[in-house]
N, CA, C and O atoms as a CHARMM CRD file, in Angstrom:
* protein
*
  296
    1    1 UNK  N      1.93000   6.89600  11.10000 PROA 1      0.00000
    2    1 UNK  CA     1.65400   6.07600   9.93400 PROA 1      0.00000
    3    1 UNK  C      2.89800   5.25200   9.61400 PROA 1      0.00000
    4    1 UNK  O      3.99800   5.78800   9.74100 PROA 1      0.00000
    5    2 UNK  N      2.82300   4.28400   9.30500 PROA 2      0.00000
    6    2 UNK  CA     3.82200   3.17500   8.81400 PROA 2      0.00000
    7    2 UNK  C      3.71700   3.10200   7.41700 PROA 2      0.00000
    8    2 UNK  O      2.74600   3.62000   6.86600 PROA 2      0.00000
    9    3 UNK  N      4.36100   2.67700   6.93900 PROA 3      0.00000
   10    3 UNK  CA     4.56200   1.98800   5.10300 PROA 3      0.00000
   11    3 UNK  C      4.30900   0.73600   4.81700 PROA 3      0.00000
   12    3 UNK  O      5.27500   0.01300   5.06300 PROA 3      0.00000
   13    4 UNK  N      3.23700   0.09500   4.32000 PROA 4      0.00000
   14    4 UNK  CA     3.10500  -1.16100   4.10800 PROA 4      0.00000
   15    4 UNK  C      4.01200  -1.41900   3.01100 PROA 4      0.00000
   16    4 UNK  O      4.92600  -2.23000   3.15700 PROA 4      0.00000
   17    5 UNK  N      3.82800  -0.77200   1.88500 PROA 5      0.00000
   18    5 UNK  CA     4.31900  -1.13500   0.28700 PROA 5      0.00000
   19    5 UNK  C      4.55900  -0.09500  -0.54000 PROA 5      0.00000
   20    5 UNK  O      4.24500   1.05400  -0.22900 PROA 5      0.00000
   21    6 UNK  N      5.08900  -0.37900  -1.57400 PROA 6      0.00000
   22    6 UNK  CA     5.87700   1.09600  -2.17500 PROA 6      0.00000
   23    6 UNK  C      5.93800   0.55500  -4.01000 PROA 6      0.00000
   24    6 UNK  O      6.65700  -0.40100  -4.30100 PROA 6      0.00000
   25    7 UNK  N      5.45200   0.98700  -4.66200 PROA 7      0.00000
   26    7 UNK  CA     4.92500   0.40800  -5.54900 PROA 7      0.00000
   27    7 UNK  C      4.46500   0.91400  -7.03000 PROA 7      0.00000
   28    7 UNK  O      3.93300   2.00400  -6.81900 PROA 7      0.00000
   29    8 UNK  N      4.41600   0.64200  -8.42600 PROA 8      0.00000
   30    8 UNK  CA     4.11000   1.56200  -9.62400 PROA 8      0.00000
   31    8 UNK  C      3.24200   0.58900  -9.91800 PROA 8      0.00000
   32    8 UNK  O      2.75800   0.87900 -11.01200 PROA 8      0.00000
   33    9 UNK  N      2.75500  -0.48500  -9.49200 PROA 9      0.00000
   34    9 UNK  CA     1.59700  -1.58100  -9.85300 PROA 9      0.00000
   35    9 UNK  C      0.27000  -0.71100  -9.50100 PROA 9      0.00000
   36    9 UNK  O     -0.10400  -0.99000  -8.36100 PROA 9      0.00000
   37   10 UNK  N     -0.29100  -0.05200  -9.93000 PROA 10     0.00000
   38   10 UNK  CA    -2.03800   0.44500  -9.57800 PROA 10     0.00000
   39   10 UNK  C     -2.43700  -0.86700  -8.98000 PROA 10     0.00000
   40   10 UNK  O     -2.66100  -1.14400  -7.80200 PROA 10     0.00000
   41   11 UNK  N     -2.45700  -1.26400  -9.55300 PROA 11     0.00000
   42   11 UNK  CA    -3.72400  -3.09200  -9.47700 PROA 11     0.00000
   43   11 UNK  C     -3.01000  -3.75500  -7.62900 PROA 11     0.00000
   44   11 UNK  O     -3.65600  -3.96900  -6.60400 PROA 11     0.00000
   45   12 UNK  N     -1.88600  -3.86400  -7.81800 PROA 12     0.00000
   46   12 UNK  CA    -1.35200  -4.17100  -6.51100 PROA 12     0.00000
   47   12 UNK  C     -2.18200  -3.08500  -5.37700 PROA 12     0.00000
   48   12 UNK  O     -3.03900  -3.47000  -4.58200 PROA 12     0.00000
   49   13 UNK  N     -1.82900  -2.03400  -5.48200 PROA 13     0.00000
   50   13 UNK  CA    -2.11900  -0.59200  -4.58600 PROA 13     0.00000
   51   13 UNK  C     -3.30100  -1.13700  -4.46900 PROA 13     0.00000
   52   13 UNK  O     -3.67500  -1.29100  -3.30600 PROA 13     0.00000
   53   14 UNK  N     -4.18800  -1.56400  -5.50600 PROA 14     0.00000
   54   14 UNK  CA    -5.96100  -1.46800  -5.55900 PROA 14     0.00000
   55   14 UNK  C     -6.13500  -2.59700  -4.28900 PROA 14     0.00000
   56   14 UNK  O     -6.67100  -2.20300  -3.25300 PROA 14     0.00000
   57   15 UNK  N     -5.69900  -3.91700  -4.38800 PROA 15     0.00000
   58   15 UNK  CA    -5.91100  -4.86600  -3.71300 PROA 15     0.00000
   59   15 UNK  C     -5.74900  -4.78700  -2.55800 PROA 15     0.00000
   60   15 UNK  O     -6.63500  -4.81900  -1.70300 PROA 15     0.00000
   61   16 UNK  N     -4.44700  -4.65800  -2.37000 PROA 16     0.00000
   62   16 UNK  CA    -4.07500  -4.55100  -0.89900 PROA 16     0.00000
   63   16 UNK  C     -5.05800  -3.62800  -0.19100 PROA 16     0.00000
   64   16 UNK  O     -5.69500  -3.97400   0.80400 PROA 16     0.00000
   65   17 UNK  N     -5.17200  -1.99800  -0.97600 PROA 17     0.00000
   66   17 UNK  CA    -6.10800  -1.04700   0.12800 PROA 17     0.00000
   67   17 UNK  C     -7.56700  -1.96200  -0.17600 PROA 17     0.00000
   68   17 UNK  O     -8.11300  -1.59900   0.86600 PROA 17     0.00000
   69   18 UNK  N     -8.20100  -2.51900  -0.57000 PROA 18     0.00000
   70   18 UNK  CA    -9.57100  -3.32600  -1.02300 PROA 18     0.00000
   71   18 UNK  C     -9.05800  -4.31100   0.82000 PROA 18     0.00000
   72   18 UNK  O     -9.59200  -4.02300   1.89100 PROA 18     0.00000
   73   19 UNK  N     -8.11700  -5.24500   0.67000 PROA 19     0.00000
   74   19 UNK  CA    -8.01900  -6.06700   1.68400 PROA 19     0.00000
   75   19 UNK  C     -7.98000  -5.34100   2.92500 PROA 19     0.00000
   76   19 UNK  O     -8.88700  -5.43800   3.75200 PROA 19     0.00000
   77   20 UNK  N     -6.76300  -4.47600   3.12200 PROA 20     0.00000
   78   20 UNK  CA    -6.62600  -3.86000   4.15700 PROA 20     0.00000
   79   20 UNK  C     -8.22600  -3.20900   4.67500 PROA 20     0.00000
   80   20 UNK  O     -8.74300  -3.61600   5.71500 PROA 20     0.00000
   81   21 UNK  N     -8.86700  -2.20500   3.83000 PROA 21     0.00000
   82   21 UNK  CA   -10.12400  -1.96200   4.07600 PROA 21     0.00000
   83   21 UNK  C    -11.32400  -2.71800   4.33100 PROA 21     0.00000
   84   21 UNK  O    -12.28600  -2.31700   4.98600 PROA 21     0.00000
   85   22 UNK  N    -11.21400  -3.73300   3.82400 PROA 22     0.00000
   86   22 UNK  CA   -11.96100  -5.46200   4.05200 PROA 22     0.00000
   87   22 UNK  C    -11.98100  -5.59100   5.51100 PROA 22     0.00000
   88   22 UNK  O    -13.01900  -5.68100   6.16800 PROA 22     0.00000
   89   23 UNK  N    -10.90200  -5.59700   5.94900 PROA 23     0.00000
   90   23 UNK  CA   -10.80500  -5.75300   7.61600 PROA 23     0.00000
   91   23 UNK  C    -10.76500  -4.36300   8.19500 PROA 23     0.00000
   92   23 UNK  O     -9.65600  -4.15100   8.68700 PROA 23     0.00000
   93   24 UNK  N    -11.17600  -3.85400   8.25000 PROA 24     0.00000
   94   24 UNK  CA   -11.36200  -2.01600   8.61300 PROA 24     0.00000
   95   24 UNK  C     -9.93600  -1.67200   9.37800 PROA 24     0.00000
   96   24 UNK  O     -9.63800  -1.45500  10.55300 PROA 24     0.00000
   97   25 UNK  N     -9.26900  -1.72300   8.24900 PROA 25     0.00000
   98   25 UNK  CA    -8.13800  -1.10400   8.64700 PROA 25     0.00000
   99   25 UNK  C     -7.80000   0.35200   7.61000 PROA 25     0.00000
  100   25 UNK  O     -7.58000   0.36200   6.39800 PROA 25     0.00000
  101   26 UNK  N     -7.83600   1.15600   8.27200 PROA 26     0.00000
  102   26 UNK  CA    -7.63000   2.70000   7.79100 PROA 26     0.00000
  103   26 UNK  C     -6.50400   2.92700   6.64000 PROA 26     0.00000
  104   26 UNK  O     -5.33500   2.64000   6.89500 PROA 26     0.00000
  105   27 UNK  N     -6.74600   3.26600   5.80700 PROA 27     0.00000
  106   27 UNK  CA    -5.15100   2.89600   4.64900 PROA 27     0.00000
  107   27 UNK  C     -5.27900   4.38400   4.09000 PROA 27     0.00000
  108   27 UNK  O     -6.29900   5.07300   4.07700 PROA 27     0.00000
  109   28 UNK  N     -3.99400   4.72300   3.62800 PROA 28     0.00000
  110   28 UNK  CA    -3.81400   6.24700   2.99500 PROA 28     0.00000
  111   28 UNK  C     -2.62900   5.71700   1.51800 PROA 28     0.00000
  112   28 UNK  O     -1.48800   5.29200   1.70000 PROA 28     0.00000
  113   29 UNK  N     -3.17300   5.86400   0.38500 PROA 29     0.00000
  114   29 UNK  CA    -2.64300   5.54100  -0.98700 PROA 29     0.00000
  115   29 UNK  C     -1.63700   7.07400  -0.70300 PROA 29     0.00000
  116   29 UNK  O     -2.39900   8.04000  -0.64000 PROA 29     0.00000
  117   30 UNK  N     -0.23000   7.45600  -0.53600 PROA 30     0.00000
  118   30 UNK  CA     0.25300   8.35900  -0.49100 PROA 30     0.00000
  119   30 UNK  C      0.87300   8.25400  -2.26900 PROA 30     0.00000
  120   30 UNK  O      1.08000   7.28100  -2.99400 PROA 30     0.00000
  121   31 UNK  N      1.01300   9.61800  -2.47200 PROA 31     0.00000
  122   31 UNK  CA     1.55600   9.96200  -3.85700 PROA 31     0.00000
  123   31 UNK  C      0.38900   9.40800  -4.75700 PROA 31     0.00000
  124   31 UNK  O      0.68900   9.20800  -5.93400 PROA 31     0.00000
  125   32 UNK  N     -0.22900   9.27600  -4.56800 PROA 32     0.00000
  126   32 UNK  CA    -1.19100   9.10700  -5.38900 PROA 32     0.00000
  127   32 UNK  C     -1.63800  10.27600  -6.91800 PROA 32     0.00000
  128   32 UNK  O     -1.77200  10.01000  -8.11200 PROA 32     0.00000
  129   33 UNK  N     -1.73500  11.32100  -6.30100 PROA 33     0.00000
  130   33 UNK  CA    -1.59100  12.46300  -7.31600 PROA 33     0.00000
  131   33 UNK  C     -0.16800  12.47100  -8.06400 PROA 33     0.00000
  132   33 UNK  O     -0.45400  12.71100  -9.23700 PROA 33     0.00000
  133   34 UNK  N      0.62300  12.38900  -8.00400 PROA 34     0.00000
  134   34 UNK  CA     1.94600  12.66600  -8.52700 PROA 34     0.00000
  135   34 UNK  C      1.74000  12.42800  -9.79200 PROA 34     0.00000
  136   34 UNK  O      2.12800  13.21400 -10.65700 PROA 34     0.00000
  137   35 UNK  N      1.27600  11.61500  -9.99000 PROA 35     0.00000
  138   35 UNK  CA     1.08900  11.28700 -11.53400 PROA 35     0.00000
  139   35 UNK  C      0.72900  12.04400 -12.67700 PROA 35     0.00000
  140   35 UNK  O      1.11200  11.81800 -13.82500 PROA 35     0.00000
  141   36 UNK  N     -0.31200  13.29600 -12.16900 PROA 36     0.00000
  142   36 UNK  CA    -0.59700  13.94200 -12.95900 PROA 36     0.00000
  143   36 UNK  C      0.57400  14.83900 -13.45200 PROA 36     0.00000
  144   36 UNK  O      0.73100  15.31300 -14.57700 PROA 36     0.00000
  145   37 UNK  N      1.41400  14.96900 -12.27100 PROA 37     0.00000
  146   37 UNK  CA     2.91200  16.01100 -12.23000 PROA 37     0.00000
  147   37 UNK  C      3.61100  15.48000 -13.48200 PROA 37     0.00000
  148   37 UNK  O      4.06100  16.18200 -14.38700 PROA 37     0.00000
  149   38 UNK  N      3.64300  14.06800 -13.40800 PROA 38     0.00000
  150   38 UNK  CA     4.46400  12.70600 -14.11700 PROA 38     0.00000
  151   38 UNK  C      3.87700  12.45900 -15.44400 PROA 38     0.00000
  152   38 UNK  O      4.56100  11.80500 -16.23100 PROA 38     0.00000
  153   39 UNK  N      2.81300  12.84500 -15.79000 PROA 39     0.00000
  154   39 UNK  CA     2.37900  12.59900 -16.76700 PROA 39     0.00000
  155   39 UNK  C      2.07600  11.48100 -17.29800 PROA 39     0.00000
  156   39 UNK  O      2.27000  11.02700 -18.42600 PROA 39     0.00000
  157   40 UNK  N      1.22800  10.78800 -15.72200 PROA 40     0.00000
  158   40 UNK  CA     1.03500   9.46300 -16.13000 PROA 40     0.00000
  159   40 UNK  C      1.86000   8.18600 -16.73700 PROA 40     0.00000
  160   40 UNK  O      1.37800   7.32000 -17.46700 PROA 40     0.00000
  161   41 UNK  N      3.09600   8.25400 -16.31300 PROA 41     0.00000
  162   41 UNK  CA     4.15100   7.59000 -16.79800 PROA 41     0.00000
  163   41 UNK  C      4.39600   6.35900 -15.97400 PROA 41     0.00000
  164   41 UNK  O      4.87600   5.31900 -16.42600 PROA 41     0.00000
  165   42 UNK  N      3.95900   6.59500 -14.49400 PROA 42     0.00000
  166   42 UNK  CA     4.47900   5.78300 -13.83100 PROA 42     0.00000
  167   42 UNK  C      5.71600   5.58700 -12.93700 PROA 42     0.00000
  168   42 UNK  O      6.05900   4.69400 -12.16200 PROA 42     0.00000
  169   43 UNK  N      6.22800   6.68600 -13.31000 PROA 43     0.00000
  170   43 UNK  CA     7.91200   6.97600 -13.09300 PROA 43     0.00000
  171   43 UNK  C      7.57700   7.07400 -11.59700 PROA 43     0.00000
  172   43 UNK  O      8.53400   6.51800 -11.06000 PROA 43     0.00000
  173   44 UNK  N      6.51300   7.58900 -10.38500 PROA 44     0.00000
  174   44 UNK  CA     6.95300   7.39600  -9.15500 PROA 44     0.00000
  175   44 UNK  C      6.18800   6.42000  -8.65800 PROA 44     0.00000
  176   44 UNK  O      5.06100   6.28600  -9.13400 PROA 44     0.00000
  177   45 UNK  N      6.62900   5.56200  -7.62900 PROA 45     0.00000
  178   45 UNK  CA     6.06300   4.90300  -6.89100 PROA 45     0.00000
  179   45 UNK  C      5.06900   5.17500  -5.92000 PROA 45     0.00000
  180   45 UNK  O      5.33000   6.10000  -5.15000 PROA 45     0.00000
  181   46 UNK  N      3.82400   4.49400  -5.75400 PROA 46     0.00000
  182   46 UNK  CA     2.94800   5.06000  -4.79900 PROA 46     0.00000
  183   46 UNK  C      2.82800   4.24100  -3.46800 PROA 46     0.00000
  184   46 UNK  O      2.96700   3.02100  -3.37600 PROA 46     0.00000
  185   47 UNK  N      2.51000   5.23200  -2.31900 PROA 47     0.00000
  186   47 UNK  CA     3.04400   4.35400  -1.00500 PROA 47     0.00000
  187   47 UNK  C      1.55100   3.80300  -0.31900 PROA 47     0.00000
  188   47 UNK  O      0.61300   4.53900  -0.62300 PROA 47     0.00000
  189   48 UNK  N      1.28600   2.96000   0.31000 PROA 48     0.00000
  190   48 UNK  CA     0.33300   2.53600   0.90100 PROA 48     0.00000
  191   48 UNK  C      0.70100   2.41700   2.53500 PROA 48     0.00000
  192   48 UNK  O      1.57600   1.64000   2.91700 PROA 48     0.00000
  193   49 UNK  N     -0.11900   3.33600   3.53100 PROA 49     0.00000
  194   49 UNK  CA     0.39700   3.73200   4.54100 PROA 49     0.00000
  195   49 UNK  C     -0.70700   3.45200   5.82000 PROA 49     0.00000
  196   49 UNK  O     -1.67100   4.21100   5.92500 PROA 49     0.00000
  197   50 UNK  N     -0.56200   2.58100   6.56800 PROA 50     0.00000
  198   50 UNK  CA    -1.66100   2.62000   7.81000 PROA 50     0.00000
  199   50 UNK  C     -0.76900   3.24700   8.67100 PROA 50     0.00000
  200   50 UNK  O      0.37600   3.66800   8.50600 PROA 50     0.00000
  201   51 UNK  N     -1.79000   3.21600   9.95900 PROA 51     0.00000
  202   51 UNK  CA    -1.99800   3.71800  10.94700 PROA 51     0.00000
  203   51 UNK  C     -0.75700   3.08900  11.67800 PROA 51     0.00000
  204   51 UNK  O     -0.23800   2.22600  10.97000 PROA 51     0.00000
  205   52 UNK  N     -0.14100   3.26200  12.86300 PROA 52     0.00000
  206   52 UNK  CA     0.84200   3.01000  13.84100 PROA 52     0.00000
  207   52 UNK  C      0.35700   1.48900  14.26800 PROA 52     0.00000
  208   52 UNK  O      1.15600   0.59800  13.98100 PROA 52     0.00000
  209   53 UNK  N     -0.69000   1.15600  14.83000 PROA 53     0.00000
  210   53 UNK  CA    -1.21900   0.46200  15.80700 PROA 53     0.00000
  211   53 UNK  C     -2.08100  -0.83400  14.60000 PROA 53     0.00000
  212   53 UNK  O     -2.42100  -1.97000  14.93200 PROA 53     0.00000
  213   54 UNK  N     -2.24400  -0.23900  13.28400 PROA 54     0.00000
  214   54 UNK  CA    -2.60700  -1.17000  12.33400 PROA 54     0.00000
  215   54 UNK  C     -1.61900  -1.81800  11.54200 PROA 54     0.00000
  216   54 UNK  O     -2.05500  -2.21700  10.46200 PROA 54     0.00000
  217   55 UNK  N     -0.17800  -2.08300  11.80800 PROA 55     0.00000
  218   55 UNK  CA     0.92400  -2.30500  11.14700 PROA 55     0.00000
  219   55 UNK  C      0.76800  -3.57200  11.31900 PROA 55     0.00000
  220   55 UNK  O     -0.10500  -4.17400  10.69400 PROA 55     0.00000
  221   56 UNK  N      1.47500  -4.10600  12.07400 PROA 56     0.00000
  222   56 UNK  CA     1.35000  -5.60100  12.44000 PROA 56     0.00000
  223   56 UNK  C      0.19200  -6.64500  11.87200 PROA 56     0.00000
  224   56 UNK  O      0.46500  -7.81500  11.60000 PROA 56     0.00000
  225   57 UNK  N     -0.97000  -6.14900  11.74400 PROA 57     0.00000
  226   57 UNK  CA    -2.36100  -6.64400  11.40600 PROA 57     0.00000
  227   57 UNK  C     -2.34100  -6.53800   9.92300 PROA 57     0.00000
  228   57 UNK  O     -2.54700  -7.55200   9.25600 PROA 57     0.00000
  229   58 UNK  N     -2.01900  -4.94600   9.13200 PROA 58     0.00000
  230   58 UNK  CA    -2.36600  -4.83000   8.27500 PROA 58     0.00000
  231   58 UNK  C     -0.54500  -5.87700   7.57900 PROA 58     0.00000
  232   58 UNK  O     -0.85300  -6.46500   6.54200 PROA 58     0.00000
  233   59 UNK  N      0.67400  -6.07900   7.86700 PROA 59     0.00000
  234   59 UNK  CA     1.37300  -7.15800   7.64600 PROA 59     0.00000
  235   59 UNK  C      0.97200  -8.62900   7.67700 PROA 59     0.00000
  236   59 UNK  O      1.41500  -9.47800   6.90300 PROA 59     0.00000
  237   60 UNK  N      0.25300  -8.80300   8.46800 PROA 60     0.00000
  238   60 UNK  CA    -0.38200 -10.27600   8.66600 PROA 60     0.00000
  239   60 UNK  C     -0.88900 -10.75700   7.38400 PROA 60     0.00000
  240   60 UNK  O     -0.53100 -11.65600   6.62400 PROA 60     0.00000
  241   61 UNK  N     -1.75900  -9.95800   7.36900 PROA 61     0.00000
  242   61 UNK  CA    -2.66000 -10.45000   6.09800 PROA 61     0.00000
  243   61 UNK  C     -2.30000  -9.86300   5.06000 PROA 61     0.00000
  244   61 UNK  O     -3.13000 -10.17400   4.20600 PROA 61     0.00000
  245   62 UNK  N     -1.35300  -9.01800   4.51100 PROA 62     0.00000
  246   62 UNK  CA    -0.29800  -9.20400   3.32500 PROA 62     0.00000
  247   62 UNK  C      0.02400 -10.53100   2.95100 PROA 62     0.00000
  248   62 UNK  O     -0.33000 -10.96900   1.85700 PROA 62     0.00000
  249   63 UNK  N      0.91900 -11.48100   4.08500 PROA 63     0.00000
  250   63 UNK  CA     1.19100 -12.47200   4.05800 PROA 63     0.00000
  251   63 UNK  C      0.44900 -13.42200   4.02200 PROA 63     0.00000
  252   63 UNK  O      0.94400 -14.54500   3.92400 PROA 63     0.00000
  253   64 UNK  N     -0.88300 -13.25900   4.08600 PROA 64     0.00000
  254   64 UNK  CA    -1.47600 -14.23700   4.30300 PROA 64     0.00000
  255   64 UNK  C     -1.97800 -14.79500   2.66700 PROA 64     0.00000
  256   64 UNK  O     -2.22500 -15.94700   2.31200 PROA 64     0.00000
  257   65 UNK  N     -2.02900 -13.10300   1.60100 PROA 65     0.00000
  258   65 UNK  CA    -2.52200 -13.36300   0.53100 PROA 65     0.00000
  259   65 UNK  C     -1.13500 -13.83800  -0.07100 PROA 65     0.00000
  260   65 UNK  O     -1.20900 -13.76300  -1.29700 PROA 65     0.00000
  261   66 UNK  N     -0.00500 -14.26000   0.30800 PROA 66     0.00000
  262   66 UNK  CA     1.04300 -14.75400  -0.77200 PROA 66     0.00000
  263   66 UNK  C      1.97800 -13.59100  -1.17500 PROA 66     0.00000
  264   66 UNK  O      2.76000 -13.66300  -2.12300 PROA 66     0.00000
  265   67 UNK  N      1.79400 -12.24800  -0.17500 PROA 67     0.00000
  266   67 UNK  CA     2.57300 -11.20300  -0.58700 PROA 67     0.00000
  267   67 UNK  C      3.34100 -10.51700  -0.18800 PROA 67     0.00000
  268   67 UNK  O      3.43400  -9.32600  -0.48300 PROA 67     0.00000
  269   68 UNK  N      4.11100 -11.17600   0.63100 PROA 68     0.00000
  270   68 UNK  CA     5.22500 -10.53600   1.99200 PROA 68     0.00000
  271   68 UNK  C      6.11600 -10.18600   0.87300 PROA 68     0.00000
  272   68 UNK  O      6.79500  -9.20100   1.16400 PROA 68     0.00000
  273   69 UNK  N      6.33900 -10.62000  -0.23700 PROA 69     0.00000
  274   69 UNK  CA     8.37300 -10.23000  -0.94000 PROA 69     0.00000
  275   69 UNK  C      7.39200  -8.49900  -1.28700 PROA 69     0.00000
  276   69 UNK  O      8.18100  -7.61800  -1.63100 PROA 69     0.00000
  277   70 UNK  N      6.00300  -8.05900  -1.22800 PROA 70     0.00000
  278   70 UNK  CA     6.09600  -7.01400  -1.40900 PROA 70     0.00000
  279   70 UNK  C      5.70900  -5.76900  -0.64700 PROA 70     0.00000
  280   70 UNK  O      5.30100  -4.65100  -0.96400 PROA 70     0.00000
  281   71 UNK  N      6.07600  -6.57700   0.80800 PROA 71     0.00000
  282   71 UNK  CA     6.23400  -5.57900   1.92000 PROA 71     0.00000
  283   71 UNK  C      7.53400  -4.74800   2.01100 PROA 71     0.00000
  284   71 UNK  O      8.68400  -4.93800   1.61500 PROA 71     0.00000
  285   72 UNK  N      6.93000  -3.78000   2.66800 PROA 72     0.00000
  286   72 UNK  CA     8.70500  -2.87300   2.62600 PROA 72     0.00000
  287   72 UNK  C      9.13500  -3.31800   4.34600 PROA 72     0.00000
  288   72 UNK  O      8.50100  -3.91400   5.21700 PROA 72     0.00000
  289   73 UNK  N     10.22300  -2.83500   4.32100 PROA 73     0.00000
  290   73 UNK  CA    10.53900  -3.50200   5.98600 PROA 73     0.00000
  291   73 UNK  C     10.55000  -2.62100   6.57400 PROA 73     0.00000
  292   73 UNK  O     10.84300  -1.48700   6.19700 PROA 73     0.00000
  293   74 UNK  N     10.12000  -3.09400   7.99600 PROA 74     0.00000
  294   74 UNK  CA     9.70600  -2.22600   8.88200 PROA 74     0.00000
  295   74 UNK  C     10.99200  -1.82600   9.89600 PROA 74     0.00000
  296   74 UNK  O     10.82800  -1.01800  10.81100 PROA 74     0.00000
């Protein structure tokens, strides 16, 4: 698994896995639960994670929607 984005935006997280999944690309919202730990605060960032072989593809079209400054680097 790779790291697309790393992130406390829900709405961001929502889109990207909506796009990424749009083009059937397999996506895993990591830390997703934490929050309940956190108390809904927001305080950790949640990671959005494809597949090895879906990196490149699922980067493409990050960029394509206007959103590379919120890729993490590979």
């Amino acid at each position: 698994m790779v790291e697309i984005l790393r992130t406390n935006d829900l709405v961001l997280i929502g889109f990207v896995q909506s796009l990424l999944e749009g083009a059937e690309i397999p996506v895993l919202v990591a830390d997703g639960h934490i929050s309940a730990l956190e108390g809904s605060i927001g305080a950790f960032p949640r990671r959005l994670l494809v597949p090895d072989d879906h990196g490149a593809q699922a980067r493409r079209l990050v960029r394509e929607v206007g959103l590379e400054a919120e890729l993490r680097h590979a």
